[in-house]
Structure formats: C-alpha cells, structure tokens
C-alpha positions as CSV (number, residue, x, y, z in Angstrom):
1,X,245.2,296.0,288.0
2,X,245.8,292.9,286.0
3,X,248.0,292.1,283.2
4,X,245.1,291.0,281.1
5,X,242.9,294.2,282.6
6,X,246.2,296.6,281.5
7,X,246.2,294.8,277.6
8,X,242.3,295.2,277.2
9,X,242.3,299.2,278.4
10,X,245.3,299.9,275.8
11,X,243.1,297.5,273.2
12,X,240.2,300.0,273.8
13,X,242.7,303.1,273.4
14,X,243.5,302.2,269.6
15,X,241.8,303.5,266.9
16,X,239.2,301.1,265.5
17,X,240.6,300.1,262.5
18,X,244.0,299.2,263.9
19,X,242.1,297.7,267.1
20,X,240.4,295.4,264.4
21,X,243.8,294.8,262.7
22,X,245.6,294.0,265.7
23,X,242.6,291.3,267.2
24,X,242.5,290.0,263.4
25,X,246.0,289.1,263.7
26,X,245.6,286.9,266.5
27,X,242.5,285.0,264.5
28,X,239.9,287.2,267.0
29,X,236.8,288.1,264.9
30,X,233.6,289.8,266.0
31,X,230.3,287.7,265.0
32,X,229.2,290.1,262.3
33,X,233.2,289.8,260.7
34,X,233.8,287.3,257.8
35,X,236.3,284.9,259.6
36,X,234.4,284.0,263.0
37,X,233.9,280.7,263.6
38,X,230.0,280.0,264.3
39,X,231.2,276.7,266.2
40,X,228.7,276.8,269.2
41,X,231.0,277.5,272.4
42,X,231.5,274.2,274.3
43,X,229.0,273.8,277.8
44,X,230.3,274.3,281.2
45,X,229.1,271.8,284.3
46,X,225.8,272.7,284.9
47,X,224.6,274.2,281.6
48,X,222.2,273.4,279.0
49,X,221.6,274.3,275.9
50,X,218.4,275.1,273.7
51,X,216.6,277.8,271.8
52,X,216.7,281.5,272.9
53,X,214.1,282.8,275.3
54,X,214.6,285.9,274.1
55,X,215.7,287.8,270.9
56,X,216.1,291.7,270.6
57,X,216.1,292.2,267.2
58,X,216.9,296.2,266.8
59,X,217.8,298.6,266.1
60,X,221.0,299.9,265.7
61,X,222.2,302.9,267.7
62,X,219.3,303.2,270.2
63,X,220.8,301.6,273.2
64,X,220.3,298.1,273.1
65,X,223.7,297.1,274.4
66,X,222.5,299.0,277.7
67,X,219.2,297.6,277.8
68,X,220.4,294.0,277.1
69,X,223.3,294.4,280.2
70,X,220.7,295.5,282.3
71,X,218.3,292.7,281.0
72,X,221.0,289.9,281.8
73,X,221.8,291.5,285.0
74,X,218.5,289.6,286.3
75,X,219.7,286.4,288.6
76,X,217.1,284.8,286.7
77,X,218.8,285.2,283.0
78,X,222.1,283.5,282.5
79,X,225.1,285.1,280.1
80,X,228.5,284.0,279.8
81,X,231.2,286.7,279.3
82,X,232.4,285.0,276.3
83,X,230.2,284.9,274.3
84,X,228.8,288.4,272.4
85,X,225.6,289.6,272.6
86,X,225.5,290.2,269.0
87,X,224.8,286.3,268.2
88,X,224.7,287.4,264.2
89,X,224.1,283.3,263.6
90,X,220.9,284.2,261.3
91,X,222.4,286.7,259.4
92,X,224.3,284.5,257.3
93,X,221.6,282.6,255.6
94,X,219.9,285.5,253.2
95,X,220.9,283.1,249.9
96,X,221.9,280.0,251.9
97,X,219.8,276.8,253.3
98,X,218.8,276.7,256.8
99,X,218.2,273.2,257.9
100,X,218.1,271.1,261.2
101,X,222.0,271.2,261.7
102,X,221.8,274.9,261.7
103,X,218.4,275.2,263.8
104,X,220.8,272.9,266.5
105,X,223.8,275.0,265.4
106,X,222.1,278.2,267.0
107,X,220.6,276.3,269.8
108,X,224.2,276.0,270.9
109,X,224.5,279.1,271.2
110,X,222.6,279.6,274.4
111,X,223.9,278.1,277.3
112,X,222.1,278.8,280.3
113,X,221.9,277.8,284.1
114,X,219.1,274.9,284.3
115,X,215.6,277.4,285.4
116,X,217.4,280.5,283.9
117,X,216.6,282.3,280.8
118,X,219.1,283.0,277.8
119,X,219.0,285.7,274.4
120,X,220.7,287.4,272.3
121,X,220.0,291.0,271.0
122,X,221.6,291.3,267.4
123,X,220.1,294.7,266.0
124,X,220.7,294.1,262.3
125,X,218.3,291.0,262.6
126,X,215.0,293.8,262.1
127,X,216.9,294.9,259.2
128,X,217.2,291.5,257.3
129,X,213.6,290.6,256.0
130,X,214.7,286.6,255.7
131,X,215.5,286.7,259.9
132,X,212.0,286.6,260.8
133,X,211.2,283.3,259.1
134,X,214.1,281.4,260.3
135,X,213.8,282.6,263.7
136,X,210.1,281.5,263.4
137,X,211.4,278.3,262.9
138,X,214.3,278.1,265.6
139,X,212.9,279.8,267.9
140,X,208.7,279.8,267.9
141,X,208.4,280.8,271.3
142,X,211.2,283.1,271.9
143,X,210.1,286.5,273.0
144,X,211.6,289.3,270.9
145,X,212.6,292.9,271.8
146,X,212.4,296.3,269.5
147,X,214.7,299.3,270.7
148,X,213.3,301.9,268.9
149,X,214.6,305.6,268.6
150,X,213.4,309.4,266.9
151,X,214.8,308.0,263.5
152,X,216.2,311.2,262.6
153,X,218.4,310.8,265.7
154,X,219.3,307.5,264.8
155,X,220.6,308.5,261.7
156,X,222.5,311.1,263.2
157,X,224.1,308.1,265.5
158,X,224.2,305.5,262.4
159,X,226.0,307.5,260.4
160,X,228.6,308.5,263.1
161,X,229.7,305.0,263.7
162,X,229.8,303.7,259.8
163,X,232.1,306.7,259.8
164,X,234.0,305.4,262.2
165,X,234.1,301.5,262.0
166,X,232.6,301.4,258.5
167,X,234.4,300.7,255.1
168,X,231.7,301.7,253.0
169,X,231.7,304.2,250.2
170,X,230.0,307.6,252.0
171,X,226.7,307.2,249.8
172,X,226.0,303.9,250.4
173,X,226.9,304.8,254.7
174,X,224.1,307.6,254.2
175,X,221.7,305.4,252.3
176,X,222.0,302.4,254.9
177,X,221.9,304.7,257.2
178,X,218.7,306.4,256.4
179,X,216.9,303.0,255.5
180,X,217.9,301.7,259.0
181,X,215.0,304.2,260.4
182,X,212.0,302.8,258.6
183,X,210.9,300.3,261.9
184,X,206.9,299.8,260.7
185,X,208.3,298.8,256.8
186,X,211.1,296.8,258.4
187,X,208.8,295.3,260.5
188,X,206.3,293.8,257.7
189,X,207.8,290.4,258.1
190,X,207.5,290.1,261.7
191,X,203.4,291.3,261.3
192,X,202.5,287.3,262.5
193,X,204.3,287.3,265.9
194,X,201.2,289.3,268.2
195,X,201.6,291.9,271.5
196,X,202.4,289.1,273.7
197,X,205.8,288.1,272.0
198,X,206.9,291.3,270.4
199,X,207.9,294.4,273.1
200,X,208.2,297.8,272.2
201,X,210.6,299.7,273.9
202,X,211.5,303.7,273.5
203,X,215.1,304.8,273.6
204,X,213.8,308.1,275.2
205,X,211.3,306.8,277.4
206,X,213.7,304.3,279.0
207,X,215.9,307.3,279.3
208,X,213.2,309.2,281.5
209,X,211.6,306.4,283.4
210,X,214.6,303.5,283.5
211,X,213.0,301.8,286.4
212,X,209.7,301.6,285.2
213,X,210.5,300.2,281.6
214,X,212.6,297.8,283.1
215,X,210.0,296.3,285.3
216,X,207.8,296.3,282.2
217,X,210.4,294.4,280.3
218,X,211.2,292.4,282.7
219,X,207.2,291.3,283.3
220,X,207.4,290.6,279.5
221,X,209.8,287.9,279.6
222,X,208.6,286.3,282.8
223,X,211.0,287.7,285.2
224,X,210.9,288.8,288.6
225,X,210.1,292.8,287.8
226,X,211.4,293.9,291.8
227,X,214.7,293.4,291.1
228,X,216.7,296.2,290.0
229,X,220.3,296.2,289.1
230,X,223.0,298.0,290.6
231,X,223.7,300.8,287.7
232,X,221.0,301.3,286.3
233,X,222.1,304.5,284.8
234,X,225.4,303.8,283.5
235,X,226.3,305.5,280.0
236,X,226.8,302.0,277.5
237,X,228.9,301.8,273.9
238,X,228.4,305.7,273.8
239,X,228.9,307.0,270.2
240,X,232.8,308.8,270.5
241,X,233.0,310.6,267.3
242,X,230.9,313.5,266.5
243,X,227.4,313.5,265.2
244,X,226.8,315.1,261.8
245,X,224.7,318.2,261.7
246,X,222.0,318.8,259.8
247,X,221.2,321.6,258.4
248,X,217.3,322.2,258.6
249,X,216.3,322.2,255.2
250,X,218.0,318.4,255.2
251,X,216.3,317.8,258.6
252,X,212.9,318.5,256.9
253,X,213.2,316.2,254.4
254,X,214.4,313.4,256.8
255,X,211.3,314.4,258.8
256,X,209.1,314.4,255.5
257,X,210.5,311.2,254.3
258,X,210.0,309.3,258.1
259,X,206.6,310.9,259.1
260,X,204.0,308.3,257.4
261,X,206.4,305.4,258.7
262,X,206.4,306.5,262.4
263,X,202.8,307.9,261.8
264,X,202.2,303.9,261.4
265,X,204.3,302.2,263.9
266,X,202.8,304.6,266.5
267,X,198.9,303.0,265.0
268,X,200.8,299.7,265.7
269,X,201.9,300.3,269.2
270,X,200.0,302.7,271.6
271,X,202.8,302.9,274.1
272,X,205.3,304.6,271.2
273,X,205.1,308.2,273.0
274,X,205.6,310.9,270.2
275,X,206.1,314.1,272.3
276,X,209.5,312.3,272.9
277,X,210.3,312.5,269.4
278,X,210.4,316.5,268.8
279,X,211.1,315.5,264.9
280,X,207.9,314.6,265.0
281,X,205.7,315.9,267.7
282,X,203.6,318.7,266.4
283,X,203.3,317.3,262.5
284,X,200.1,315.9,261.5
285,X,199.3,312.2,260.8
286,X,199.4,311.9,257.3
C-alpha cells in the first residue's frame, strides 16, 4: 500500500469535524465549503470542455453517490478523479448575477473525452428553487436525474448526517431536514423540463432490481444499456452514525404531513412504486 493510500485511510478514520479541520488547514475545501475555489480545473490532452450532459439534481440521502459511480462507470461517460461529483457551481447564485462568464465558468467544469458524455449530480440543486432557471440557461439540453426515497426514511438519514457533519442549531437540522422530503413542491420550478429530460429514479426500486434501473437510466442518457459494471452492488457513503427513532405517534405526523406531496409526485410519475414506501402504502390518496 502506498504512502498516499496509507494518509487517505487514516484521513477517513478521523472524526469529521477534525477531518475538515485538518484538510482546511492545507487550503482543501469541499465544493459546498465557503473557501473553494470555483476556478474550472485546467484540461488534460485530449479533453474538451462544454455544458453538462447530464445533471442529477437530488436528493439528499437516497443514494445518489452510488448511482452516479455506477453511472460514470460507463466507457461512454468520462469523470476525472479530481474533480467532485458534487459540482455545487449553481448554488452560489441565489442573490448574485449569473451572466455569460459564469455560464463559461461552469462549462469548465466538464471535461470529457471527445464522443464521451460528462455530469454532475449535486443533490441540493432540487432544493434551491433559483437552480432550475440558471441551469435552463447553461445547460438546455442536459438530461437531469431525481433520486427519490420514502421521505420519512430520508429524514431519518438527513437528520443522521447534519448530526454528524452539520453545525446547525438542532431545530433548524430537524426543520431542513423535514423540508428536504417535499420532492413534487420542490419540484414546481422544474414543471417546464418534460418525461424525456427529467428521470425518475426510486432508492428502493434500484435496490431490488439494480440491473434493470440501470439499463433504464442508462437508455435515458443515450448510453449503451448492455453494459454493466463490475460492482454493481457495492454499499456507497453509507450513513455511520445511528438513525434517530421515531416514536409512532411522531412517525404519523411525518406520514400525515408527506402523504398529499407523495400522493402528487406519484400522479406525476407512474413508475414511482408505492408498495416500496410502507409509510405510505396502504393510506388513501387524499
């Protein structure tokens, strides 16, 4: 084992606040930290740069880090080690102008192989009602994808990791947490882009039935939907610290408060498969 492959395993070991400290130190900053430096990463020989192909634009907590490794995994999509799959560039420009040195700002972002494909899959971008406008403009024909989970679960996931990389106050965790699960409201300002540029995809379905939902996203963005990588099944940015437990009276009213918001996005989509989502199964449309 390498030096470098010794340093990175001890890196991972550390608790996430001092593992943050620590990188901070050395001027490292993750995408969605104030201090990164949105410079687009310099081309290699043989690359090119332009808008994204494709965008996953949530959600939090529902496996997208999996999805998008197996996604890039295609010899048809190109992805440089360096560079995070969380782009983040959008997120900055909720109260600040977005012009064409920034469209080409984000453009160079996406280096790519001449012939290959190249995205990002930032999960906070669903959650940010100005994204869909500026990506509209960046971006017009990138295809985007929506990693959607039983929202109750999600919370229960959410609310684990803003406990354990999170600064904020435990209300406002909670609150953030529960707002993150409202995917038909969130989705109201992406209600222009039709079926054949927005993909659904199910947490638990792609759990059952990996192979299949792969092929089906990778027919979506043009690929060649044979191919199947390696690990297919490998566990990806598990959630390490203990899920809170609800008590069923607070369950309830997450279910209650939820129901006419998946009752919704499942009249969007036809594929979204309830019976996966025991929260919500058996109740009623409202």
């Amino acid at each position: 084992m390498s030096l470098r492959s010794v340093a990175a395993a001890g890196l991972r070991r550390l608790p996430p606040r001092a593992r943050r400290g620590l990188l901070h130190s050395f001027g490292r900053f993750a995408p969605w930290e104030p201090g990164f430096d949105f410079t687009p990463p310099a081309t290699r020989p043989g690359e090119v740069t332009g808008p994204p192909d494709f965008v996953g634009i949530g959600v939090q907590k529902a496996g997208t880090t999996w999805w998008y490794e197996l996604v890039v995994d295609h010899p048809g999509v190109s992805v440089r080690p360096d560079i995070h799959k969380e782009r983040h560039f959008l997120a900055r420009y909720g109260t600040a102008d977005f012009g064409p040195a920034e469209v080409a700002a984000y453009h160079g972002w996406f280096p790519r192989r001449r012939g290959t494909l190249a995205g990002e899959w930032t999960p906070d971008y669903v959650s940010f009602p100005w994204v869909a406008a500026l990506l509209a403009r960046a971006a017009p024909e990138a295809r985007l994808l929506l990693m959607v989970r039983d929202p109750v679960e999600r919370f229960r996931s959410g609310l684990a990791h803003h406990r354990r990389h999170g600064t904020d106050a435990p209300e406002t965790a909670v609150a953030d947490a529960v707002a993150r699960g409202f995917y038909h409201r969130a989705l109201e300002p992406w209600s222009g882009v039709g079926p054949d540029r927005l993909l659904l995809l199910q947490y638990e379905r792609c759990i059952v039935d990996p192979a299949a939902e792969l092929a089906r996203t990778y027919r979506f963005l043009g690929l060649d939907d044979d191919y199947r990588p390696a690990e297919m099944h490998r566990p990806v940015a598990p959630t390490l610290d203990g899920k809170l437990e609800l008590g069923e009276e607070a369950r309830r009213r997450l279910v209650d408060a939820y129901a006419a918001d998946v009752a919704a996005l499942a009249g969007r989509f036809a594929e979204l498969d309830l019976s996966l989502w025991p929260n919500f199964a058996s109740r009623p449309v409202p």
